[in-house]
Biotite code that builds the C-alpha atoms (Angstrom):
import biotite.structure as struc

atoms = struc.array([
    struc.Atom([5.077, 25.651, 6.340], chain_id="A", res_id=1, res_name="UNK", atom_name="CA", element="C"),
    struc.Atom([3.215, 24.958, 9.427], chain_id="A", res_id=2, res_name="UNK", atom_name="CA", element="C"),
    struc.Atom([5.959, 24.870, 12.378], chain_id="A", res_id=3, res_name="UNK", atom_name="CA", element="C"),
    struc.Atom([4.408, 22.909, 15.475], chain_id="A", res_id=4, res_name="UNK", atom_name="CA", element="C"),
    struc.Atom([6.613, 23.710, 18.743], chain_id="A", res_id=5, res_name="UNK", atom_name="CA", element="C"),
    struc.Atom([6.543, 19.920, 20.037], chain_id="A", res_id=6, res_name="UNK", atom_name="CA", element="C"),
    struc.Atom([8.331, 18.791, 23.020], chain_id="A", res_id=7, res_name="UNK", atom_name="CA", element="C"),
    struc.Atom([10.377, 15.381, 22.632], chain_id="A", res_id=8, res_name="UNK", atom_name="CA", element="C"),
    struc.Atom([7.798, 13.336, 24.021], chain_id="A", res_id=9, res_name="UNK", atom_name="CA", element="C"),
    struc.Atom([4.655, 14.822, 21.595], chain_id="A", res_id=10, res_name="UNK", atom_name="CA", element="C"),
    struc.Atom([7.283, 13.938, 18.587], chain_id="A", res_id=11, res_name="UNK", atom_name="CA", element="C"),
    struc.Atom([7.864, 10.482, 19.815], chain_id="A", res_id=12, res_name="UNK", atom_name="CA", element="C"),
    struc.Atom([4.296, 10.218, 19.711], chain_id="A", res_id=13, res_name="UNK", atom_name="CA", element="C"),
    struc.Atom([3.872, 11.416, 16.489], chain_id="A", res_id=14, res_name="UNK", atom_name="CA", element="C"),
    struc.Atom([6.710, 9.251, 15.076], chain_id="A", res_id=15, res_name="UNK", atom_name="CA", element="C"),
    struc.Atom([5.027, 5.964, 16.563], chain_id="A", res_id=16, res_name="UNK", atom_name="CA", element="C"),
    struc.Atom([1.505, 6.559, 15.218], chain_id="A", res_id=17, res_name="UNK", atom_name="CA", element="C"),
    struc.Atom([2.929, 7.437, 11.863], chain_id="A", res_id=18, res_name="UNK", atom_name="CA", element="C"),
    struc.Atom([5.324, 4.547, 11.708], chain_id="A", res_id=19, res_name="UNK", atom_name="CA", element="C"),
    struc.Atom([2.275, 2.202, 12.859], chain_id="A", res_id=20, res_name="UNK", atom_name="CA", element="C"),
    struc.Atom([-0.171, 3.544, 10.123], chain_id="A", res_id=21, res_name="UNK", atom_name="CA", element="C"),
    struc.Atom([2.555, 2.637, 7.363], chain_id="A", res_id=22, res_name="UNK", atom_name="CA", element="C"),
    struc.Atom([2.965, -0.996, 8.688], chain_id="A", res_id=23, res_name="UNK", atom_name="CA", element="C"),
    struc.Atom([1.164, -3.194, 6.348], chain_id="A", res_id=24, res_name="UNK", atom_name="CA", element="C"),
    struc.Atom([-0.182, -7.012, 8.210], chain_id="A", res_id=25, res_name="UNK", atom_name="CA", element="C"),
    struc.Atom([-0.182, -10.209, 6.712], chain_id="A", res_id=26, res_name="UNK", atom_name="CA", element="C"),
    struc.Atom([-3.839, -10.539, 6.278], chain_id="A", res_id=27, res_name="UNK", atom_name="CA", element="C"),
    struc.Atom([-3.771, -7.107, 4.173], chain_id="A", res_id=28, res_name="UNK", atom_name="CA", element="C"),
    struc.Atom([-1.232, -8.023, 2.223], chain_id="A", res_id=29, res_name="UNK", atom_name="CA", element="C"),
    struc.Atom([-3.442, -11.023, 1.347], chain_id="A", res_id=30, res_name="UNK", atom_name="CA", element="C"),
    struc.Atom([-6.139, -9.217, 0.354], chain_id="A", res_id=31, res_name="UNK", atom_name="CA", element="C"),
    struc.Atom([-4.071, -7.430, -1.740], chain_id="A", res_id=32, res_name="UNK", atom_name="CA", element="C"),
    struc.Atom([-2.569, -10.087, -3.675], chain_id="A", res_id=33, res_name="UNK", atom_name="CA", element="C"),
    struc.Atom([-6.376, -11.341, -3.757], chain_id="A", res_id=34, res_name="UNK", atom_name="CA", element="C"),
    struc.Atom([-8.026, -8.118, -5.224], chain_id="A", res_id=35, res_name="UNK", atom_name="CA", element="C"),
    struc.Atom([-4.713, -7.783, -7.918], chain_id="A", res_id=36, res_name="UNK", atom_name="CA", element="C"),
    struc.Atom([-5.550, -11.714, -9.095], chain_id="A", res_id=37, res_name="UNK", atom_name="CA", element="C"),
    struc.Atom([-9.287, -10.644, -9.574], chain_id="A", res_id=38, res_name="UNK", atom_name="CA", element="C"),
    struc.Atom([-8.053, -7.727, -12.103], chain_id="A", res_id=39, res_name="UNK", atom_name="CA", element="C"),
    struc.Atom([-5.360, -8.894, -14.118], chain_id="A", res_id=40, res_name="UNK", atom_name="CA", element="C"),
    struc.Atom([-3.713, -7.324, -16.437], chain_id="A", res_id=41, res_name="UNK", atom_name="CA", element="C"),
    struc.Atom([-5.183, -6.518, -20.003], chain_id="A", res_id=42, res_name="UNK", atom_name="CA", element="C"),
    struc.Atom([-3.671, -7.262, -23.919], chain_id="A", res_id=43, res_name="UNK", atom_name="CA", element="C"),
    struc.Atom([-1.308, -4.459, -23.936], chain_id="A", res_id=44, res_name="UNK", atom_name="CA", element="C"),
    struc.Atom([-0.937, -3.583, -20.525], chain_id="A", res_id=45, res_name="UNK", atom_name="CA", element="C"),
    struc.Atom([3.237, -2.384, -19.692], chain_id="A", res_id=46, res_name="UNK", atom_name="CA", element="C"),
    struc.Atom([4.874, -5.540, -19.200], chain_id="A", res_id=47, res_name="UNK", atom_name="CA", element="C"),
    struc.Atom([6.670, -3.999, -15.979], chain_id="A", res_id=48, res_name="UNK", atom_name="CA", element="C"),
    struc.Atom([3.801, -3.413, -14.458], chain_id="A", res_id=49, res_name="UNK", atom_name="CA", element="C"),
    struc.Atom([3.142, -5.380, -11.448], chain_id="A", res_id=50, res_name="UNK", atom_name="CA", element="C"),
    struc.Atom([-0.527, -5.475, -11.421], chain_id="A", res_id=51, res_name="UNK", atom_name="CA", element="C"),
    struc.Atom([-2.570, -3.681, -13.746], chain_id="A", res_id=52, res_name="UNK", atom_name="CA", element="C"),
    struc.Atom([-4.012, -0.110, -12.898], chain_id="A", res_id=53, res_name="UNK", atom_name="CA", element="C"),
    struc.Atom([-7.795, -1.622, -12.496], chain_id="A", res_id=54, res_name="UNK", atom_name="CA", element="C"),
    struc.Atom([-6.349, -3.247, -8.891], chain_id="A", res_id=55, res_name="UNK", atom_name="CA", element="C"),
    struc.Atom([-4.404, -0.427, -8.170], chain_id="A", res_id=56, res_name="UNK", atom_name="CA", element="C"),
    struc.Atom([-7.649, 1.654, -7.956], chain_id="A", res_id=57, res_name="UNK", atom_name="CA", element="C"),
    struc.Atom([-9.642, -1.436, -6.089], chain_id="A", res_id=58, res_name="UNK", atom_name="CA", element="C"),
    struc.Atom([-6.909, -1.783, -3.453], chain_id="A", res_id=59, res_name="UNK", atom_name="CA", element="C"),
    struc.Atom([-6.681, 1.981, -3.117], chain_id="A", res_id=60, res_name="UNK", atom_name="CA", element="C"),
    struc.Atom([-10.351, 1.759, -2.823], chain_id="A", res_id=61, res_name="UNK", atom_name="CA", element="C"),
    struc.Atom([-10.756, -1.418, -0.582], chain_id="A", res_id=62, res_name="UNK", atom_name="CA", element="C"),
    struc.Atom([-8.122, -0.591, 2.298], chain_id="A", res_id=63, res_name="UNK", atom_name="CA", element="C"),
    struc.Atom([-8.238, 3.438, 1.558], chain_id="A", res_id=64, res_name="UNK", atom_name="CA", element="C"),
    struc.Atom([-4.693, 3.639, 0.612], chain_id="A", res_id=65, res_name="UNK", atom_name="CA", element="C"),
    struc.Atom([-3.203, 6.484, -1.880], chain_id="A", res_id=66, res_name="UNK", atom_name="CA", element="C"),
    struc.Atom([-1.581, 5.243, -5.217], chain_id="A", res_id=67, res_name="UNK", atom_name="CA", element="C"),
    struc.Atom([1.991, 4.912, -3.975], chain_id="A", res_id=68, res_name="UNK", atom_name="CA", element="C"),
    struc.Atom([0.833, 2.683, -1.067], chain_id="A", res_id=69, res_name="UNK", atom_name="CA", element="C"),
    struc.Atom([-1.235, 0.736, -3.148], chain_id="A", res_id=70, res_name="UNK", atom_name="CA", element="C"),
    struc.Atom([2.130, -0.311, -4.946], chain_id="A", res_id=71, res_name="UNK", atom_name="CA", element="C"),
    struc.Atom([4.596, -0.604, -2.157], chain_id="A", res_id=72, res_name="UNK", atom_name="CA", element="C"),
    struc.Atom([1.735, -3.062, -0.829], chain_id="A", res_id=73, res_name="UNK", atom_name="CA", element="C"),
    struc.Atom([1.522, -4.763, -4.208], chain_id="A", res_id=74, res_name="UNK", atom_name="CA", element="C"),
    struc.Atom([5.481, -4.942, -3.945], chain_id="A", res_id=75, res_name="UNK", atom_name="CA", element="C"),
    struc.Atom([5.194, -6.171, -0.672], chain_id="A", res_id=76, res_name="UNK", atom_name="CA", element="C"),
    struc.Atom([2.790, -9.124, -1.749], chain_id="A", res_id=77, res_name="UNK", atom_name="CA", element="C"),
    struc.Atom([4.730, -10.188, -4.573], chain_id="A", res_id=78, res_name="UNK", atom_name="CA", element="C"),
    struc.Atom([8.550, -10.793, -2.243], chain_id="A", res_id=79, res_name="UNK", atom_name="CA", element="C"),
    struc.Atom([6.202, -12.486, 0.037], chain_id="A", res_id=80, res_name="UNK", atom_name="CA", element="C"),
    struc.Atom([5.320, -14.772, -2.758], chain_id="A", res_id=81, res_name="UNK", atom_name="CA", element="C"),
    struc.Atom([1.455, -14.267, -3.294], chain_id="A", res_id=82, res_name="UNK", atom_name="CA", element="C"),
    struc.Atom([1.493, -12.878, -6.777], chain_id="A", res_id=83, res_name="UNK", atom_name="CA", element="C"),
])
C-alpha cells in the first residue's frame, strides 16, 4: 500500500474534495430518476430491484458513476420521492 506522508492541512484537503465528489445535487438526482423511468424494469426482472440493470448501466454511463454509486443515487431518488 502506497503510504503518502501528508501534513494535516494536505489531508484536510484531500478529505474535502473527496467528500464533495460523493455529494450527489438535486438536479442529478433528477436525471437519475429520469433515465431509471426511461428503462423500466422487464417480465422477470428481481422484484427487489429498484430499477432494472439497463438504467443502472445508462446512469453509470450518463453521469460517469461506478455501479455502487449508480444505486446509492437510485436510492437517493427514490426517499426523495421521484421513483
Amino acid at each position: 500500500m502506497l503510504k503518502l506522508n501528508l501534513d494535516l492541512g494536505d489531508r484536510r484537503a484531500v478529505h474535502a474534495v473527496n467528500k464533495r465528489r460523493n455529494q450527489v445535487t438535486p438536479e442529478a438526482l433528477r436525471r437519475v430518476a429520469d433515465i431509471a423511468k426511461a428503462h423500466p424494469k422487464r417480465e422477470g426482472a428481481r422484484s427487489d430491484a429498484l430499477v432494472s440493470d439497463e438504467a443502472y448501466d445508462a446512469i453509470e454511463d450518463a453521469l460517469d458513476v461506478n455501479h455502487r454509486t449508480a444505486q446509492r443515487w437510485v436510492k437517493r431518488a427514490r426517499e426523495a420521492g421521484l421513483l
